[in-house]
C-alpha positions, 0 to 999 in steps of 0.5 A: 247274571248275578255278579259274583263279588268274591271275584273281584279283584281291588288291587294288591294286598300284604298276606299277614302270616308271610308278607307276600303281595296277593291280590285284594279281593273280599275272599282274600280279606276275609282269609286275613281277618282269620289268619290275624284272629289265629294269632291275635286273638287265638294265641297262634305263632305265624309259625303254627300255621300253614297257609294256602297248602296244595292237595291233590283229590282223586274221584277214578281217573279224575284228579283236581288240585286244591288249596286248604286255607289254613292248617294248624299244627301242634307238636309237628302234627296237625291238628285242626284243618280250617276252610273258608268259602262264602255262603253257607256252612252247613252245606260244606260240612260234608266235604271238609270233613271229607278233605280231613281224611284225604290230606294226611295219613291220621285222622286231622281231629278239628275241622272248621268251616267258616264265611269269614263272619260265622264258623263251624267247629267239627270232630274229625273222629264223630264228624258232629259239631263241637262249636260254632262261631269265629270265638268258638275256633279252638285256642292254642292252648285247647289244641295243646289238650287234645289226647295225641294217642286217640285224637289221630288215627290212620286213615285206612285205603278204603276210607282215603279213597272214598273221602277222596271221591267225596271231596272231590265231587263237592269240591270241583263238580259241585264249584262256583259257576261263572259265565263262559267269557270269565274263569275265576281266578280263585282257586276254590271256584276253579280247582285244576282238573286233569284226567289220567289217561289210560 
């Protein structure tokens, strides 16, 4: 079996945005070099980010519990929806997209998917990419340009529902596989499953 290194754990590390203790993996080093580039180097306050937010995604009687790495907020709105996982990022488009329609009522109108070394910037209103790259993630001072009249519009019933479904079969059907004697402690591998009954 190939070895997954993202679970990994090297020992303890201070999370950058609130100074808890986390546990030192590669995942989790690179969730900080994004968090110190918001602020460093993109012109965020600590206080404009949200970290590790929870999300409850629903596909029929199924429903997981996820986690958003990053969202962003401007005039106590967000306003860009930021999700590591390694490998690829063409093949998450779908789902970040997705997971942009699920977690408020508005439309969050700038999704980023990133590896921590490569990024992609989309339009939550087109879903098309506007920009690549860690550089290309948009700055405090772009957010503060975007039209708060056209940029956030409700998210309707059936729209929720079906990002929802989405969402949840890329998140949780389609999640890191690991051998039967290790569960991977990281949350976007192994999301928390239940099934309402009834």
């Amino acid at each position: 079996m190939e070895k997954n290194s993202h679970h990994l754990v090297l020992g303890k590390l201070t999370d950058f945005l609130t100074g808890e203790s986390l546990m030192d993996t590669h995942d989790e080093r690179y969730r900080q070099k994004i968090s110190k580039h918001l602020v460093q180097t993109l012109g965020y306050a600590k206080e404009d980010i949200l970290s590790n937010e929870a999300l409850t995604i629903k596909a029929g009687k199924k429903k997981a519990r996820i986690r958003i790495d990053f969202m962003i907020k401007e005039d106590d709105r967000t306003c860009m929806l930021i999700k590591y996982a390694p490998g690829s990022l063409v093949t998450r488009r779908l789902s970040n997209l997705a997971l942009s329609r699920v977690i408020l009522p508005y439309q969050v109108p700038v999704i980023v998917t990133t590896n921590g070394e490569d990024a992609e910037i989309i339009s939550g209103l087109t879903g098309k990419l506007t920009g690549q790259g860690l550089d290309g993630i948009p700055s405090k001072t772009d957010l503060e340009k975007i039209d708060k009249l056209l940029s956030f519009p409700s998210i309707s019933a059936t729209i929720h529902e079906k990002a929802s479904r989405i969402a949840y079969a890329c998140a949780v059907d389609g999640s890191c596989s690991v051998n039967d004697d290790f569960k991977c402690s990281s949350w976007y591998c192994y999301p928390s499953q239940t099934s309402e009954k009834g």
